[in-house]
C-alpha positions, 0 to 999 in steps of 0.5 A, a space after each residue: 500500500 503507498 504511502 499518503 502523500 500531500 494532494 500536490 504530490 498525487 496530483 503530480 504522481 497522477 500526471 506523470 501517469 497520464 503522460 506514460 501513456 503517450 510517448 516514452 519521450 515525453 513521459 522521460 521530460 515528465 518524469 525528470 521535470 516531475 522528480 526536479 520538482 519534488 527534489 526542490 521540496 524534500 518537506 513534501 515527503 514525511 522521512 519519518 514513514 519511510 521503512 528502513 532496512 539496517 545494512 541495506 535498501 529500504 523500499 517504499 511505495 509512494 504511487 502505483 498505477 499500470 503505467 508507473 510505479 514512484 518509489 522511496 528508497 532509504 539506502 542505510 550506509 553499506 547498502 548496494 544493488 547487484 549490477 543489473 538493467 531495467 526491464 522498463 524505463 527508469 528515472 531516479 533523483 536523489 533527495 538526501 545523501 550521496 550515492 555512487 553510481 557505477 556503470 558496467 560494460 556487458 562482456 557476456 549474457 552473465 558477467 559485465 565489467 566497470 566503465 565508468 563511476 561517479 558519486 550523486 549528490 542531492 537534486 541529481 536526476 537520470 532517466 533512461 530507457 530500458 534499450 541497450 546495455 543501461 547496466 549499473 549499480 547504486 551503492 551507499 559506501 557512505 557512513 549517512 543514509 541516503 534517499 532517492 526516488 525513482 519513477 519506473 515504468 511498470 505495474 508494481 501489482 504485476 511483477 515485484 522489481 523493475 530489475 530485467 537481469 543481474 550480472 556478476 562482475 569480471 576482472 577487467 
């Protein structure tokens, strides 16, 4: 069940899922200006109600329809995602903390290797569609927690991640 978010969150929650309806161009305008939007105002979003997970990834439903699904995460220091792509779109910005991003080339169907890395600080925001190798990895290595929020384009109610595929890391 979501989260209750004030009525000019959902107001632009429900929006962004009219807008997924139309062009996925449009919908990554929408989802970026929606996320800016939101990150400017981090009141908007009680960090009291959020569920964390000590050493790891708190998940935290904040909107869902069958176009989109808006998700809270609370990173506690040591949390890391596997390297992985998406099976939809997927747009994230972070509201507190810092995170390292670290992008992976494919070598394989199983194993990628590091290409490139960098650390993202509050207001930051991607978006990205789920075509091509768009394989990375998000961890806390800070000693603070850290919140994103991230707009994905999937159902929630019908599949459990937005994760398409893991991949193990090679030596480069």
């Amino acid at each position: 069940m979501p989260l209750t978010m004030p009525p000019e969150v959902e107001a632009t929650m429900a929006d962004l899922a009219v807008s997924a309806r139309h062009s996925p161009d449009a919908y990554l305008a929408a989802a970026r200006s929606s996320l800016l939007r939101l990150l400017a105002r981090p009141a908007l979003l009680d960090r009291t109600r959020l569920v964390r997970q000590s050493g790891d990834l708190g998940r935290n439903l904040l909107f869902g329809t069958e176009e989109i699904s808006v998700w809270a995460m609370v990173w506690s220091p040591g949390a890391v995602t596997p390297v992985h792509d998406h099976c939809c779109s997927c747009c994230f910005g972070l509201l507190t903390g810092r995170l390292r991003e670290t992008w992976y080339r494919p070598i394989s169907d199983t194993h990628a290797v590091a290409s490139r890395d960098a650390v993202r600080e509050p207001g930051y925001v991607a978006c990205m569609m789920p075509s091509g190798p768009n394989l990375h990895r998000i961890a806390n290595d800070g000693p603070d927690e850290a919140i994103s929020i991230h707009v994905y384009g999937y159902d929630h109610r019908a599949q459990s991640s937005s994760i398409h595929r893991t991949y193990a890391v090679a030596a480069a």
